[in-house]
N, CA, C and O atoms as a CHARMM CRD file, in Angstrom:
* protein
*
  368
    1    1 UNK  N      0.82600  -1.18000   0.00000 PROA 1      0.00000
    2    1 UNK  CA     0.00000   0.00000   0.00000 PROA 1      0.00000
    3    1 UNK  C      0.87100   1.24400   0.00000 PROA 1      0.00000
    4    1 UNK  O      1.93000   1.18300   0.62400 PROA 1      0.00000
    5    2 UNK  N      0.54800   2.34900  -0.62100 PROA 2      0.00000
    6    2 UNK  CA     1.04500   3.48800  -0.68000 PROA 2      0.00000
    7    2 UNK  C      0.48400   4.42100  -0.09500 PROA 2      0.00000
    8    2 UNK  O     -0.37700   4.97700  -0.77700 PROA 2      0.00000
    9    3 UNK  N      0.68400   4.93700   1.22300 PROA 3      0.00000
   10    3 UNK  CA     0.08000   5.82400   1.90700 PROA 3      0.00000
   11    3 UNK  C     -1.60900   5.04800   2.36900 PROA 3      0.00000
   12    3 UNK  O     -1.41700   3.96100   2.91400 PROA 3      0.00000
   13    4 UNK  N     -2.68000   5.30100   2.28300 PROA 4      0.00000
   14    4 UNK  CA    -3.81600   5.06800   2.62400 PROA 4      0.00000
   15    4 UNK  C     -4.21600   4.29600   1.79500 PROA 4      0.00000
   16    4 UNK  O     -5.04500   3.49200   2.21900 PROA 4      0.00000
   17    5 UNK  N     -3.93600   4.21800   0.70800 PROA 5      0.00000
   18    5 UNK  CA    -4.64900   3.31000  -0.46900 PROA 5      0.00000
   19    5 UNK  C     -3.24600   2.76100  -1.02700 PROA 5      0.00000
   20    5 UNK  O     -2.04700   2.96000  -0.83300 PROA 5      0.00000
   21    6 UNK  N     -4.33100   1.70200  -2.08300 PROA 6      0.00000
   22    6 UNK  CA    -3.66600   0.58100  -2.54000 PROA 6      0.00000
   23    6 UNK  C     -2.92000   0.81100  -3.97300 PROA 6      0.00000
   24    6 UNK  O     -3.60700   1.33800  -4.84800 PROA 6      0.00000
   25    7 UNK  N     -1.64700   0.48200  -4.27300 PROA 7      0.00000
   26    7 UNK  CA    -1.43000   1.34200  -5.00400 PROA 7      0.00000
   27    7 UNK  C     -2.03400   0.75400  -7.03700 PROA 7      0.00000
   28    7 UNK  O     -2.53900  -0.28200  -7.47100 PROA 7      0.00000
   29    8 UNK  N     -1.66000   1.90900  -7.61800 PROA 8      0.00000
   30    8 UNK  CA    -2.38400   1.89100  -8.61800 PROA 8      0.00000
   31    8 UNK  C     -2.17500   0.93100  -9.70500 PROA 8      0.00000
   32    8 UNK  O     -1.00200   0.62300  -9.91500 PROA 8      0.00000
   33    9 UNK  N     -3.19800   0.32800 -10.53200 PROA 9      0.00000
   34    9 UNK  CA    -2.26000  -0.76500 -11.42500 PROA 9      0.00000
   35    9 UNK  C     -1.93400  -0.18200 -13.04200 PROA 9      0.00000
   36    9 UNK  O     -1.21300  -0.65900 -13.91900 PROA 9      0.00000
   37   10 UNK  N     -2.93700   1.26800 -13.02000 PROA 10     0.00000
   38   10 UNK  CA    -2.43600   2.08000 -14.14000 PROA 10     0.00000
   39   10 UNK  C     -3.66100   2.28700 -15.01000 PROA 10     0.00000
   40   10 UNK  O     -3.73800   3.10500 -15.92600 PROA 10     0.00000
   41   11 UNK  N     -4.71600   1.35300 -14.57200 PROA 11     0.00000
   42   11 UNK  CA    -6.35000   1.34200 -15.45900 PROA 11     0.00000
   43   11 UNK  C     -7.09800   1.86600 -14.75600 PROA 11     0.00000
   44   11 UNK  O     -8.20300   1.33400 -14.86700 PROA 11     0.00000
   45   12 UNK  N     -7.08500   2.87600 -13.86900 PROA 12     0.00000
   46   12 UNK  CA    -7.91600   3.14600 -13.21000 PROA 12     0.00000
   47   12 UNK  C     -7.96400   4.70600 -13.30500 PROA 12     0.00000
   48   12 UNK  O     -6.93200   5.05900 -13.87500 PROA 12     0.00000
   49   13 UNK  N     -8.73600   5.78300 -12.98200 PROA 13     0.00000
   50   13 UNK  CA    -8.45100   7.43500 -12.76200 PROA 13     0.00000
   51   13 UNK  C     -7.49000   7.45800 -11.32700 PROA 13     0.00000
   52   13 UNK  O     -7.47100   6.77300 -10.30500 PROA 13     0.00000
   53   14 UNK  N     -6.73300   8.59600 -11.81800 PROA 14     0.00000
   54   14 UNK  CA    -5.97200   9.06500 -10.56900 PROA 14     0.00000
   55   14 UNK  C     -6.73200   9.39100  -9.33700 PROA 14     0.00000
   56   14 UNK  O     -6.11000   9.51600  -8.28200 PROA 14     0.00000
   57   15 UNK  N     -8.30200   9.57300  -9.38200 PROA 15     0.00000
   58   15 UNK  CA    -8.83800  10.09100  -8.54500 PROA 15     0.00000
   59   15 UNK  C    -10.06700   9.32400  -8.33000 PROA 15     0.00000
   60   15 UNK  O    -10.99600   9.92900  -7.79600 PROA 15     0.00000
   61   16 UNK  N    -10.27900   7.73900  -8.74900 PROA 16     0.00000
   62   16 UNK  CA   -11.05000   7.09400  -8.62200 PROA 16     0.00000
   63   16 UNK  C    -11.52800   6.51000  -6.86800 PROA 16     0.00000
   64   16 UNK  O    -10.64500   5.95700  -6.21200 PROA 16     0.00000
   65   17 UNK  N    -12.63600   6.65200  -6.37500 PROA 17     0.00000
   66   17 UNK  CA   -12.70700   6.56500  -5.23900 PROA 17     0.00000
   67   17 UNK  C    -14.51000   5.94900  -5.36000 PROA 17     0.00000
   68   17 UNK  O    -15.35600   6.07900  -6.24500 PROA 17     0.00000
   69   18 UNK  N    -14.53500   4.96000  -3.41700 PROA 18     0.00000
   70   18 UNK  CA   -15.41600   4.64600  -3.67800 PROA 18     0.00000
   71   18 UNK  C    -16.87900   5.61400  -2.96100 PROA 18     0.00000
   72   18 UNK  O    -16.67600   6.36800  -2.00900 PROA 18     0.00000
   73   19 UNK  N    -17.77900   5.51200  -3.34500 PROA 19     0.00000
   74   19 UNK  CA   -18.45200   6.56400  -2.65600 PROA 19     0.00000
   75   19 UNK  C    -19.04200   6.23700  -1.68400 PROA 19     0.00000
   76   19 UNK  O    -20.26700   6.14900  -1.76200 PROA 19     0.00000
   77   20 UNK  N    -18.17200   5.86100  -0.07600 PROA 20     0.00000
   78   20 UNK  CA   -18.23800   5.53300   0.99600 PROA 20     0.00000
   79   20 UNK  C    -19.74100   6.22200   1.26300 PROA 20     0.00000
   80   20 UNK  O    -20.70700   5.55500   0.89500 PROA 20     0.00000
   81   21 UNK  N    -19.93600   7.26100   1.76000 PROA 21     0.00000
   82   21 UNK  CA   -21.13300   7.64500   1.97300 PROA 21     0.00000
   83   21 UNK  C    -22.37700   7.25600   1.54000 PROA 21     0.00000
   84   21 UNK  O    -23.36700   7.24000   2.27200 PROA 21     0.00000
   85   22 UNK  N    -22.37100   6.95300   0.42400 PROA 22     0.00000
   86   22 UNK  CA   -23.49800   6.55700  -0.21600 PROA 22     0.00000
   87   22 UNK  C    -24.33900   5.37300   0.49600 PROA 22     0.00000
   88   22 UNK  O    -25.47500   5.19800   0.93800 PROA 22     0.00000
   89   23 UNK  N    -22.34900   4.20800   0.26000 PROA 23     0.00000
   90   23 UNK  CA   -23.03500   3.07000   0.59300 PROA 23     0.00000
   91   23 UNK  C    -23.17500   3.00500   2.05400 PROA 23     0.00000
   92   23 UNK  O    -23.87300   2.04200   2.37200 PROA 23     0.00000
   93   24 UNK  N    -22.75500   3.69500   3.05700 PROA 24     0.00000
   94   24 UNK  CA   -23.19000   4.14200   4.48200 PROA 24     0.00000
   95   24 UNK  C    -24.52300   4.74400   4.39700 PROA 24     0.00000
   96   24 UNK  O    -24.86800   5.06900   5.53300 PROA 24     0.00000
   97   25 UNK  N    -25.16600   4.94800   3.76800 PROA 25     0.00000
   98   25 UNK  CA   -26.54200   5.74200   3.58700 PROA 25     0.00000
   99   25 UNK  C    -27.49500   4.43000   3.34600 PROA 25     0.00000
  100   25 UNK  O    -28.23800   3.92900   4.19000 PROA 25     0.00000
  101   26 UNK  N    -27.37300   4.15500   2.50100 PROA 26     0.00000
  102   26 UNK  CA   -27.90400   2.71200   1.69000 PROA 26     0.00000
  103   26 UNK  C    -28.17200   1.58700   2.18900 PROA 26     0.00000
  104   26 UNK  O    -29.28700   1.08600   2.04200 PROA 26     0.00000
  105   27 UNK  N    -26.88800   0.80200   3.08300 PROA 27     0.00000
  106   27 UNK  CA   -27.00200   0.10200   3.50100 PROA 27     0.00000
  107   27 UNK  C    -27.69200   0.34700   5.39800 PROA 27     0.00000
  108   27 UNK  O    -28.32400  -0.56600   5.93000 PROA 27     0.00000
  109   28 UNK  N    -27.44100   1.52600   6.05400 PROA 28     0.00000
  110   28 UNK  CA   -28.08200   1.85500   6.90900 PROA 28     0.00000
  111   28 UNK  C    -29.70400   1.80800   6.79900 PROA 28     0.00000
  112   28 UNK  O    -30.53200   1.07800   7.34200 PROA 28     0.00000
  113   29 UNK  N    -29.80300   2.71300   6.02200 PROA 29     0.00000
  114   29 UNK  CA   -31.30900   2.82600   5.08400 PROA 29     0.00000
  115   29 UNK  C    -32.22700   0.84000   4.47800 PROA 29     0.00000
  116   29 UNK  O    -33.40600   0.53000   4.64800 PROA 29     0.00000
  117   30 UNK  N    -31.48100   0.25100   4.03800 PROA 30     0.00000
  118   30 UNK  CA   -32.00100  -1.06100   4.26800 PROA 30     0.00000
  119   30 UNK  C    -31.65600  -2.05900   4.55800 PROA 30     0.00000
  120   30 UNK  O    -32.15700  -3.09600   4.12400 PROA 30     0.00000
  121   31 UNK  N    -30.76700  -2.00500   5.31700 PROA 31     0.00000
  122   31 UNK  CA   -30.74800  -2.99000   6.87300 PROA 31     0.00000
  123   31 UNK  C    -31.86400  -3.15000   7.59200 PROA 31     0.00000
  124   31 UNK  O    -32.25200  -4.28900   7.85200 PROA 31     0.00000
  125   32 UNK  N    -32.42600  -2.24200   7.94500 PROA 32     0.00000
  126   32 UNK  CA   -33.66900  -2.40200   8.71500 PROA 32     0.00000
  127   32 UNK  C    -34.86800  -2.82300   7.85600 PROA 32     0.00000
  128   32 UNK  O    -35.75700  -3.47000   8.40900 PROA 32     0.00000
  129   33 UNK  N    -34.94700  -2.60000   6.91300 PROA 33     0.00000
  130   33 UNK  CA   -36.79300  -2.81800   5.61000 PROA 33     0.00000
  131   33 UNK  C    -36.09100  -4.14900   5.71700 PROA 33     0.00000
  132   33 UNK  O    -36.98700  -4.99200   5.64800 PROA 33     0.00000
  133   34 UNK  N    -34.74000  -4.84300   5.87300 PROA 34     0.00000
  134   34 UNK  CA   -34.81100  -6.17700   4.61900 PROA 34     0.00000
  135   34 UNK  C    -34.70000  -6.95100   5.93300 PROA 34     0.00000
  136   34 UNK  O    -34.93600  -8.09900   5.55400 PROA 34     0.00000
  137   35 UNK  N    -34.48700  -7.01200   7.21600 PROA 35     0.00000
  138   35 UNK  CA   -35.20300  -7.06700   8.67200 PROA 35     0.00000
  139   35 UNK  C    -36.35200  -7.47200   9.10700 PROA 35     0.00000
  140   35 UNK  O    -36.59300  -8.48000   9.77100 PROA 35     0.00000
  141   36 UNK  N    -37.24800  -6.46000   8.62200 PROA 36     0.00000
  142   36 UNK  CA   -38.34000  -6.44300   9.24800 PROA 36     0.00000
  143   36 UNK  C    -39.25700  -6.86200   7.97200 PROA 36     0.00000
  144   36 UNK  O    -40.44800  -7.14500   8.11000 PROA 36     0.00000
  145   37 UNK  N    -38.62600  -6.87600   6.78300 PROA 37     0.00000
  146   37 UNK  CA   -39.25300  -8.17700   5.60200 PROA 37     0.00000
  147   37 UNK  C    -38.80600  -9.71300   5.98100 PROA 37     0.00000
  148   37 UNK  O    -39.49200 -10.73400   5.93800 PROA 37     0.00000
  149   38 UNK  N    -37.66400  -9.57400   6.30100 PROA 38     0.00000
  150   38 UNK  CA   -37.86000 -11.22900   7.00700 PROA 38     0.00000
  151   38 UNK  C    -38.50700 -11.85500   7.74400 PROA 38     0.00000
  152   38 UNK  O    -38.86600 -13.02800   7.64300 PROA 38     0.00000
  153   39 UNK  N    -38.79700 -10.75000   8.93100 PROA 39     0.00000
  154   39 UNK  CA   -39.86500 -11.12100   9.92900 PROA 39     0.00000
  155   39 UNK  C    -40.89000 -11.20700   9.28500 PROA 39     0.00000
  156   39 UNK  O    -41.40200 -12.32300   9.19200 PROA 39     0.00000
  157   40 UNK  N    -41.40700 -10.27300   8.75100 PROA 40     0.00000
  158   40 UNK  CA   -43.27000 -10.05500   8.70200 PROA 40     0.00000
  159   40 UNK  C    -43.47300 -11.37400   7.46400 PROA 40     0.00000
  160   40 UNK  O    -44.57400 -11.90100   7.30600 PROA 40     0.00000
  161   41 UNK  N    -42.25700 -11.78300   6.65800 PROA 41     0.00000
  162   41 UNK  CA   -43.06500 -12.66100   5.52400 PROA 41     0.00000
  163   41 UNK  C    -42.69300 -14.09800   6.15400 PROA 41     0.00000
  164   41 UNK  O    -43.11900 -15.15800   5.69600 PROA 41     0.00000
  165   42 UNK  N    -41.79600 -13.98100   7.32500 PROA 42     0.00000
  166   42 UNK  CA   -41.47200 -15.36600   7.86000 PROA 42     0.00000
  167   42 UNK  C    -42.73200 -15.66300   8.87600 PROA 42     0.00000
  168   42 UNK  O    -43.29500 -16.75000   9.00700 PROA 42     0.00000
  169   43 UNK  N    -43.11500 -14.13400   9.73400 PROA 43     0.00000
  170   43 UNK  CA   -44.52700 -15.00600  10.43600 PROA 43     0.00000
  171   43 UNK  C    -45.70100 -15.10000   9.71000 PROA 43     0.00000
  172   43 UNK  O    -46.63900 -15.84700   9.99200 PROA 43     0.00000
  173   44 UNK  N    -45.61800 -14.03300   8.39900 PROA 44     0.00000
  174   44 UNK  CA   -47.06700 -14.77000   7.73900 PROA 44     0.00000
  175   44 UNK  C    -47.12500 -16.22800   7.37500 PROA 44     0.00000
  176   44 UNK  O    -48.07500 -17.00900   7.33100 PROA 44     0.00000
  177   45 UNK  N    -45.80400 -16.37900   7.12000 PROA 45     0.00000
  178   45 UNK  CA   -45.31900 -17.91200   6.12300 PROA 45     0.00000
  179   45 UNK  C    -46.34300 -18.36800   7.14800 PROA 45     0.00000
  180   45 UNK  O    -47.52700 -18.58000   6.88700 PROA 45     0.00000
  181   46 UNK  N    -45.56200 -18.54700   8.78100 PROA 46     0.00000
  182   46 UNK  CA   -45.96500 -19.32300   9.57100 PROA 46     0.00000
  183   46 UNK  C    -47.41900 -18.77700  10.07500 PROA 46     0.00000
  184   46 UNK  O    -47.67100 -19.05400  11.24800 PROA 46     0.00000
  185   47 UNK  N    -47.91000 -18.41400   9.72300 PROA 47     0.00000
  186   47 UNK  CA   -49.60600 -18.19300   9.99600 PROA 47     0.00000
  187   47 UNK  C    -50.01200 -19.03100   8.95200 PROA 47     0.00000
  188   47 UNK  O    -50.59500 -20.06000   9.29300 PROA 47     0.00000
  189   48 UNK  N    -49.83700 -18.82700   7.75300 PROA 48     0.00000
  190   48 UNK  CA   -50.22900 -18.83400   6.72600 PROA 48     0.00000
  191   48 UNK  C    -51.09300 -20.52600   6.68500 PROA 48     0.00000
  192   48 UNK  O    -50.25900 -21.35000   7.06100 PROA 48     0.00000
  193   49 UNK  N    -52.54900 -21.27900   6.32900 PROA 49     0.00000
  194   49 UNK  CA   -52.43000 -22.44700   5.90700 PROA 49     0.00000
  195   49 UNK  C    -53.00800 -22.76900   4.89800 PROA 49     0.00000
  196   49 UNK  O    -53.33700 -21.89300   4.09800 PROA 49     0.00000
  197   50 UNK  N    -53.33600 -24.32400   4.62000 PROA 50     0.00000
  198   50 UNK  CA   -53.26300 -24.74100   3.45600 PROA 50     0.00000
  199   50 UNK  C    -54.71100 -24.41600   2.57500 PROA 50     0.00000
  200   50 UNK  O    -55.86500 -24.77100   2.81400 PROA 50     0.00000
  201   51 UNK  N    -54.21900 -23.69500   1.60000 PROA 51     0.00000
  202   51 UNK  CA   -55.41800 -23.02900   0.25100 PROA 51     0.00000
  203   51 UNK  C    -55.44400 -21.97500   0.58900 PROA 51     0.00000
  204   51 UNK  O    -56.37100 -21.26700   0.19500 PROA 51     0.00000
  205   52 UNK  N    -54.14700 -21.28200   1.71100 PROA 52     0.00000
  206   52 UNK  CA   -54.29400 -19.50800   1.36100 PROA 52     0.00000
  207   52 UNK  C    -53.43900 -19.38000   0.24600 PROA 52     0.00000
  208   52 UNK  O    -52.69800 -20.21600  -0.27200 PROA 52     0.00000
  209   53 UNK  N    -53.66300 -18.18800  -0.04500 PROA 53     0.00000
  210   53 UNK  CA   -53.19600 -17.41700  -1.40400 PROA 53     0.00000
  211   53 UNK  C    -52.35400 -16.14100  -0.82500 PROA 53     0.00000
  212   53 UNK  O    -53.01100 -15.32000  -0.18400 PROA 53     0.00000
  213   54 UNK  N    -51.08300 -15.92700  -0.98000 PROA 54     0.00000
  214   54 UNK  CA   -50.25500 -16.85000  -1.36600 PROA 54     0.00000
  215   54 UNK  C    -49.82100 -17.33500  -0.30900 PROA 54     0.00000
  216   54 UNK  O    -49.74100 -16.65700   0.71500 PROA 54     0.00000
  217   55 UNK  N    -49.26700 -19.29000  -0.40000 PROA 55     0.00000
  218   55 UNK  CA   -49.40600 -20.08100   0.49300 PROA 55     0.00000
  219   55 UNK  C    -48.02700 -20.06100   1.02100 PROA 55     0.00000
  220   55 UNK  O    -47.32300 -19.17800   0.53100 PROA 55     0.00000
  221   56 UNK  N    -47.53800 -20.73300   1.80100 PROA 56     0.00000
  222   56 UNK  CA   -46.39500 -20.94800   2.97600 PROA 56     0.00000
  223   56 UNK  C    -45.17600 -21.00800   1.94000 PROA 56     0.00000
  224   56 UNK  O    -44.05200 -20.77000   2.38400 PROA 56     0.00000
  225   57 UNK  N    -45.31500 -21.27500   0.75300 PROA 57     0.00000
  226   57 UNK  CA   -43.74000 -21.87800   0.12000 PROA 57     0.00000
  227   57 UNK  C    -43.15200 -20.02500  -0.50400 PROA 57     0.00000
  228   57 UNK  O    -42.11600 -19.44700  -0.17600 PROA 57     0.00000
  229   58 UNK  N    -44.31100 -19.49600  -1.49600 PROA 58     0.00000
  230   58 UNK  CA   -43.40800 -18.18700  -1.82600 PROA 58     0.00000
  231   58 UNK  C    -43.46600 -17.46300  -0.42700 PROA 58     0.00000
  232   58 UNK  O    -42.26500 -17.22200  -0.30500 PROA 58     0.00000
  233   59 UNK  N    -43.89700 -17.08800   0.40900 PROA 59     0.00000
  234   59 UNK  CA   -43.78000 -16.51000   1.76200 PROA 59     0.00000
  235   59 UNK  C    -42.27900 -17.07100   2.10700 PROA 59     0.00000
  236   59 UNK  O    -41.43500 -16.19600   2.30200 PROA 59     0.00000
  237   60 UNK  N    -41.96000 -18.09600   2.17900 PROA 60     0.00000
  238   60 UNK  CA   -40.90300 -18.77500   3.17200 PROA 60     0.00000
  239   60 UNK  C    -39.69900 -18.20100   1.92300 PROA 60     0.00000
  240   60 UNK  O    -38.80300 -17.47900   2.35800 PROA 60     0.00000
  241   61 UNK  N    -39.69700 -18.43500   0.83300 PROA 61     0.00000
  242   61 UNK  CA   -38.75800 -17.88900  -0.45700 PROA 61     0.00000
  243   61 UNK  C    -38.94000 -16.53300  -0.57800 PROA 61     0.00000
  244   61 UNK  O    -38.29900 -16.15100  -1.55700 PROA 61     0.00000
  245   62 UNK  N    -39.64800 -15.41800   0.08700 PROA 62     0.00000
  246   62 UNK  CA   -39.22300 -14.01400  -0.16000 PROA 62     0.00000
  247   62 UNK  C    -38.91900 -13.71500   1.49400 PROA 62     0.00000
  248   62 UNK  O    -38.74700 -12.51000   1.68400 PROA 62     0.00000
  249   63 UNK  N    -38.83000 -14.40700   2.53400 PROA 63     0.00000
  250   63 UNK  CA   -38.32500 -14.16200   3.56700 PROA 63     0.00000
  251   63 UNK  C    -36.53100 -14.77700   4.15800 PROA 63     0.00000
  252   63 UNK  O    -35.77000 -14.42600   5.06000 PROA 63     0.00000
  253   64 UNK  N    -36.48300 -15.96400   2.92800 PROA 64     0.00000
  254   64 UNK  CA   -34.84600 -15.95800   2.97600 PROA 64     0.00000
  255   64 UNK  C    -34.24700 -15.15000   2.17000 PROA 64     0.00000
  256   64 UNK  O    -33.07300 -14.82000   2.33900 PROA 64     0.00000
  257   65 UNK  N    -35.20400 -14.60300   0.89100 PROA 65     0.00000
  258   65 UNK  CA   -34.30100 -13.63600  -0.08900 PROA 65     0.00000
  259   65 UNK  C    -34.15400 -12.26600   1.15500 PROA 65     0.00000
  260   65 UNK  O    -33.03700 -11.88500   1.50200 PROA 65     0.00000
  261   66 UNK  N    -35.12600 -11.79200   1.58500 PROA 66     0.00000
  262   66 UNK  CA   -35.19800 -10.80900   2.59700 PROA 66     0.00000
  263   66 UNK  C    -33.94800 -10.89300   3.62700 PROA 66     0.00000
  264   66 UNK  O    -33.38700  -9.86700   4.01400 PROA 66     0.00000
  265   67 UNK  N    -33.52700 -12.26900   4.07100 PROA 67     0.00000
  266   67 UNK  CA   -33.06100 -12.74800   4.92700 PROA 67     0.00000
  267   67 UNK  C    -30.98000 -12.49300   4.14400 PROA 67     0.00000
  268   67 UNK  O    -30.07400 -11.78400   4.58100 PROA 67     0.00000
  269   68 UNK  N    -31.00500 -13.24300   3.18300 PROA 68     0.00000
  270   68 UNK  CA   -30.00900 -12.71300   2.65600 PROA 68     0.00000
  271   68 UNK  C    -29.64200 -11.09400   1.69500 PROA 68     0.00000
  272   68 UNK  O    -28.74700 -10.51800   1.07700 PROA 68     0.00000
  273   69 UNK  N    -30.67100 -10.99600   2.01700 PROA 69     0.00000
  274   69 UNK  CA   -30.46700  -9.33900   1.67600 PROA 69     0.00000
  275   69 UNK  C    -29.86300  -8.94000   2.71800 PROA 69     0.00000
  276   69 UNK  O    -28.69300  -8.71600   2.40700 PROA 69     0.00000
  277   70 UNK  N    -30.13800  -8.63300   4.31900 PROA 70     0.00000
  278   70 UNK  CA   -30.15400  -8.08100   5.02600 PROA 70     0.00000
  279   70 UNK  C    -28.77100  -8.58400   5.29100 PROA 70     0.00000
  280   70 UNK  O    -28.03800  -7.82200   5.92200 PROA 70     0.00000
  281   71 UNK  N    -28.32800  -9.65900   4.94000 PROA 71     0.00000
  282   71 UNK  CA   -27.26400 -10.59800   5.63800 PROA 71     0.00000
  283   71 UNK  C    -26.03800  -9.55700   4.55100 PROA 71     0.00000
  284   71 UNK  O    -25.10300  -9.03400   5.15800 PROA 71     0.00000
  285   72 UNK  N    -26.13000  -9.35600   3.14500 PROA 72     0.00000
  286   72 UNK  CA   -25.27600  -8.66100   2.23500 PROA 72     0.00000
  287   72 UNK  C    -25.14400  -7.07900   3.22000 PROA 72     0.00000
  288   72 UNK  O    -24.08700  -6.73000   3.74800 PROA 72     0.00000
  289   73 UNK  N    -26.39600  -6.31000   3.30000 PROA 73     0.00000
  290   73 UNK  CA   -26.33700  -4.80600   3.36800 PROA 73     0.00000
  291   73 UNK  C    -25.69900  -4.93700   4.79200 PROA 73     0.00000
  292   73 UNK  O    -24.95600  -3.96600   4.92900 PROA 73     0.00000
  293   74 UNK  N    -25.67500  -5.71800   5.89500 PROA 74     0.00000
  294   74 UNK  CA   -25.34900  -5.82700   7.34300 PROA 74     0.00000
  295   74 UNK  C    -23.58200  -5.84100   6.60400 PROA 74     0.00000
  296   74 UNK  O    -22.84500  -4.88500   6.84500 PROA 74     0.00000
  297   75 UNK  N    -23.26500  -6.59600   6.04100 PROA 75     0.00000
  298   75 UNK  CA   -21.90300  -7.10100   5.71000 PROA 75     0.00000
  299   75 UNK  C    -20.91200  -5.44600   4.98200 PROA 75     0.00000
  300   75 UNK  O    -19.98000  -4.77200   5.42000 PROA 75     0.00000
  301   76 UNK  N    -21.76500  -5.38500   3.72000 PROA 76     0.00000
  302   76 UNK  CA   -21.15100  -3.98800   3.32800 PROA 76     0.00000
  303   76 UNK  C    -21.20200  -2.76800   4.23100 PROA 76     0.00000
  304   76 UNK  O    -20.27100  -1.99000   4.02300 PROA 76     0.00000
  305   77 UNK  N    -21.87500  -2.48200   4.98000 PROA 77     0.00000
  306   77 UNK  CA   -22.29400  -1.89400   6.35000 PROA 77     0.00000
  307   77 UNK  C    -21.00900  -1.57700   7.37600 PROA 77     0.00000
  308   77 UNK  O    -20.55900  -0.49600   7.75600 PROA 77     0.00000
  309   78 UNK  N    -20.53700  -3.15500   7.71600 PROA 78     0.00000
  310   78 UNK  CA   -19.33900  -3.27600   8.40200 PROA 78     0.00000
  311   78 UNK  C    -18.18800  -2.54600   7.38300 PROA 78     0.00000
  312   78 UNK  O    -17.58700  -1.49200   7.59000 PROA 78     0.00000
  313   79 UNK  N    -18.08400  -3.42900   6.25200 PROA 79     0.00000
  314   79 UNK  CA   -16.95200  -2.70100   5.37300 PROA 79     0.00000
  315   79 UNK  C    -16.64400  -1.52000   4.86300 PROA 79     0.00000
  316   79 UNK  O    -15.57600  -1.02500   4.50200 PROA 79     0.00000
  317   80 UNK  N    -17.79600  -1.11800   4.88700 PROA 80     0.00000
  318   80 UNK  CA   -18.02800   0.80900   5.00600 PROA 80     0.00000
  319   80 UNK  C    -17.42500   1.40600   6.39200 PROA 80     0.00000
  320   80 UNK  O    -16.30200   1.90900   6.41800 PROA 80     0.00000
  321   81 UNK  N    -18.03900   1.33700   7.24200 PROA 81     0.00000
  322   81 UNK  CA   -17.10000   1.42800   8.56100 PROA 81     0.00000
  323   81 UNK  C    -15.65900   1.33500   9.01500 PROA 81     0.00000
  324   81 UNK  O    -14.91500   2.11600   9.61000 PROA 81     0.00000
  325   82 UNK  N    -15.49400  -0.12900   8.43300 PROA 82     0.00000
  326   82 UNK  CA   -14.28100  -0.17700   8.50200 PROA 82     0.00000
  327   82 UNK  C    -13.34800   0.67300   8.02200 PROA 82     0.00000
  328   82 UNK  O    -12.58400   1.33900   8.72000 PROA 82     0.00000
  329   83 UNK  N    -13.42400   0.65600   6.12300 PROA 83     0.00000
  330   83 UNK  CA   -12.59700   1.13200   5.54200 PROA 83     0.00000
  331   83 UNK  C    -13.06300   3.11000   5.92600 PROA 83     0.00000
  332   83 UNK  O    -12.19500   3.94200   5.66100 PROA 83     0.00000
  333   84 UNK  N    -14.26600   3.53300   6.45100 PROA 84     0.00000
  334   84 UNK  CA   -14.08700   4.92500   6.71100 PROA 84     0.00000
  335   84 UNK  C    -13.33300   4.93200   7.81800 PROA 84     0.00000
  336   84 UNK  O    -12.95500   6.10000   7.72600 PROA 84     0.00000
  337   85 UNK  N    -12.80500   4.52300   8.82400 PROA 85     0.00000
  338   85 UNK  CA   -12.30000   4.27000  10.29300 PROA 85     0.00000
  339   85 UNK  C    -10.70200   4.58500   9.84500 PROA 85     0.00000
  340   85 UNK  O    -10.04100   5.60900  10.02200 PROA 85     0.00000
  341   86 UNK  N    -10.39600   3.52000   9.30300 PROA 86     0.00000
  342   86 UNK  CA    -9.18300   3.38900   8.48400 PROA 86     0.00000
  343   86 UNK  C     -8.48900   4.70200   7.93200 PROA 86     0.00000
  344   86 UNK  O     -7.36300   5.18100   8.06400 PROA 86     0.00000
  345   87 UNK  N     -9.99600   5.19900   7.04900 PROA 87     0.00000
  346   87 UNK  CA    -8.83500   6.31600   6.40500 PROA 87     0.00000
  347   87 UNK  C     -8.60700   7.17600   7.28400 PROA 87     0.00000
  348   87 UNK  O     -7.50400   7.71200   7.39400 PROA 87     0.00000
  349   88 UNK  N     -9.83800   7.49700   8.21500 PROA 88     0.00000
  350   88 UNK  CA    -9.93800   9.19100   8.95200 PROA 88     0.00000
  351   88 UNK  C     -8.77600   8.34800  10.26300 PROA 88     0.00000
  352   88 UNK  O     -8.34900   9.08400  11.15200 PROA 88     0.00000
  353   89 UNK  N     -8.40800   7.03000  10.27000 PROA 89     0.00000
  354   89 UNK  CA    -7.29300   7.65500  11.46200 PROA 89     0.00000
  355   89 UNK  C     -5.99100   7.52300  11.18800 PROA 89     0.00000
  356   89 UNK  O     -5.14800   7.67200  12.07300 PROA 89     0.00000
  357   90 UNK  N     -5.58100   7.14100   9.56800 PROA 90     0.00000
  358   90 UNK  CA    -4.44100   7.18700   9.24300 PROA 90     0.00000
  359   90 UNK  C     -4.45900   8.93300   8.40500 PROA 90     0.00000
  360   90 UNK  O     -3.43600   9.44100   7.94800 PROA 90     0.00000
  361   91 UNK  N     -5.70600   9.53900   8.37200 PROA 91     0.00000
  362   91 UNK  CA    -5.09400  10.79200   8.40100 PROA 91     0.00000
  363   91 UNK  C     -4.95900  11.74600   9.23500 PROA 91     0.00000
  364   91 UNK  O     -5.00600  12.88600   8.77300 PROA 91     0.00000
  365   92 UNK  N     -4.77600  11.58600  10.53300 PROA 92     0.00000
  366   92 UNK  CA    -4.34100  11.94800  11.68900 PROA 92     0.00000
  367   92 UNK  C     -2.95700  12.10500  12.34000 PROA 92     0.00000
  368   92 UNK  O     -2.86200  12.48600  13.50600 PROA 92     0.00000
């Protein structure tokens, strides 16, 4: 590494950067909806019985997609953090 960042391989802009904020906005912003979509379609699943519309199987399949959503935006979340932590105390 060269100073704070990694150094360049020559294909990239001199001033290419990622837009930390954003994804600190974003992933803050739906962490919680893709949460509280896991819950609400995991207890309908489990309310849900046989000859409702729609029945226990797409309920249970949009509450693990929900479920790994939340599991991605929780993850980039951390790595946003991290790498903002990183820069603001190596420029100190």
């Amino acid at each position: 590494m060269v100073g704070r960042r990694y150094p360049r391989t020559g294909t990239e802009p001199v001033t290419a950067r990622s837009p930390l904020g954003l994804r600190l906005l974003l992933a803050s912003v739906f962490l919680p909806l893709f949460v509280a979509g896991t819950v609400l379609f995991a207890v309908w699943a489990a309310g849900s019985d046989e000859g409702d519309s729609p029945g226990s199987g797409p309920l249970t399949l949009l509450a693990v997609v929900c479920g790994v959503l939340a599991l991605t935006s929780a993850l980039d979340l951390a790595v946003v953090v991290r790498r903002l932590r990183r820069e603001r105390g190596s420029a100190q």
